[in-house]
C-alpha positions as CSV (number, residue, x, y, z in Angstrom):
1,X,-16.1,-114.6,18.2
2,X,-19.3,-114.3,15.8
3,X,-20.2,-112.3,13.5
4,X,-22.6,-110.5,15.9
5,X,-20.8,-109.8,18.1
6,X,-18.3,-108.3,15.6
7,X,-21.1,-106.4,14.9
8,X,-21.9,-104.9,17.8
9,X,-17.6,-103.8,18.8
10,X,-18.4,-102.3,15.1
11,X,-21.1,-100.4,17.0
12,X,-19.7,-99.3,19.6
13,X,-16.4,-98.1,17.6
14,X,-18.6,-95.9,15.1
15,X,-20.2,-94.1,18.3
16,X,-17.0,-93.8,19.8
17,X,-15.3,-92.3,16.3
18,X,-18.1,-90.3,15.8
19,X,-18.3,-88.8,19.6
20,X,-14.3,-88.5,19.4
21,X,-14.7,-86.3,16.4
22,X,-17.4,-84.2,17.9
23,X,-15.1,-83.3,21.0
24,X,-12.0,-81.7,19.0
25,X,-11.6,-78.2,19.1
26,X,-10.9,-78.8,14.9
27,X,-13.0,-82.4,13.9
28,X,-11.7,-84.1,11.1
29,X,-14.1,-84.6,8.3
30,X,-12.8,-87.8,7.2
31,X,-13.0,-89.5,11.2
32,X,-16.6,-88.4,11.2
33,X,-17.4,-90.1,8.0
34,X,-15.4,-93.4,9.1
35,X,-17.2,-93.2,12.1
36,X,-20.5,-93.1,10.8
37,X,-19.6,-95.3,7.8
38,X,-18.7,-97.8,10.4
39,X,-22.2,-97.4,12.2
40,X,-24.3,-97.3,9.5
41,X,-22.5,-100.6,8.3
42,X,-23.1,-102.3,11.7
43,X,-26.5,-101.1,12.2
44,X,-27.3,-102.5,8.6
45,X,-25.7,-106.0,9.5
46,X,-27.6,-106.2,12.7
47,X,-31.0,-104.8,11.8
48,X,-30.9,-108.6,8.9
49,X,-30.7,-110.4,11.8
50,X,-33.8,-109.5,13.0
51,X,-36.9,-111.8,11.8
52,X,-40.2,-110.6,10.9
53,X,-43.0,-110.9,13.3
54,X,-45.0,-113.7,12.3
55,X,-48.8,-112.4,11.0
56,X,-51.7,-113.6,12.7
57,X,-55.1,-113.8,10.4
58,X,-57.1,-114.2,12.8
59,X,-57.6,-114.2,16.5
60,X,-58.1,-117.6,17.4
61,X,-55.5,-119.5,18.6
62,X,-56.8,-123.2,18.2
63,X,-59.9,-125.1,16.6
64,X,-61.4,-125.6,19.6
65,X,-62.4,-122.0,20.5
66,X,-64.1,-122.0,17.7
């Protein structure tokens, strides 16, 4: 398993805490800050893994269209 997709179960088990928490009649204040502890977290770790668009000076793509 890698770490991205550890990531993303991470994800899906802060929704699901948070959601869970939501639906009680009385919500616990310490699921609901797990839950969204856990989210943030994996939100954080996935959002690094995502490179930067590479910047383009100009719009020409080769020498020739020059």
């Amino acid at each position: 398993m890698s770490k991205r997709s550890i990531y993303y179960l991470c994800l899906v088990l802060g929704i699901a805490l948070v959601l869970v928490s939501e639906f009680q009649e009385t919500p616990s204040i310490l699921l609901q800050i797990c839950g969204l502890s856990v989210l943030m977290l994996s939100l954080y770790q996935l959002s690094k893994g995502i490179e930067d668009r590479p910047s383009k000076d100009s719009f020409i793509e080769n020498d020739e269209e020059e």
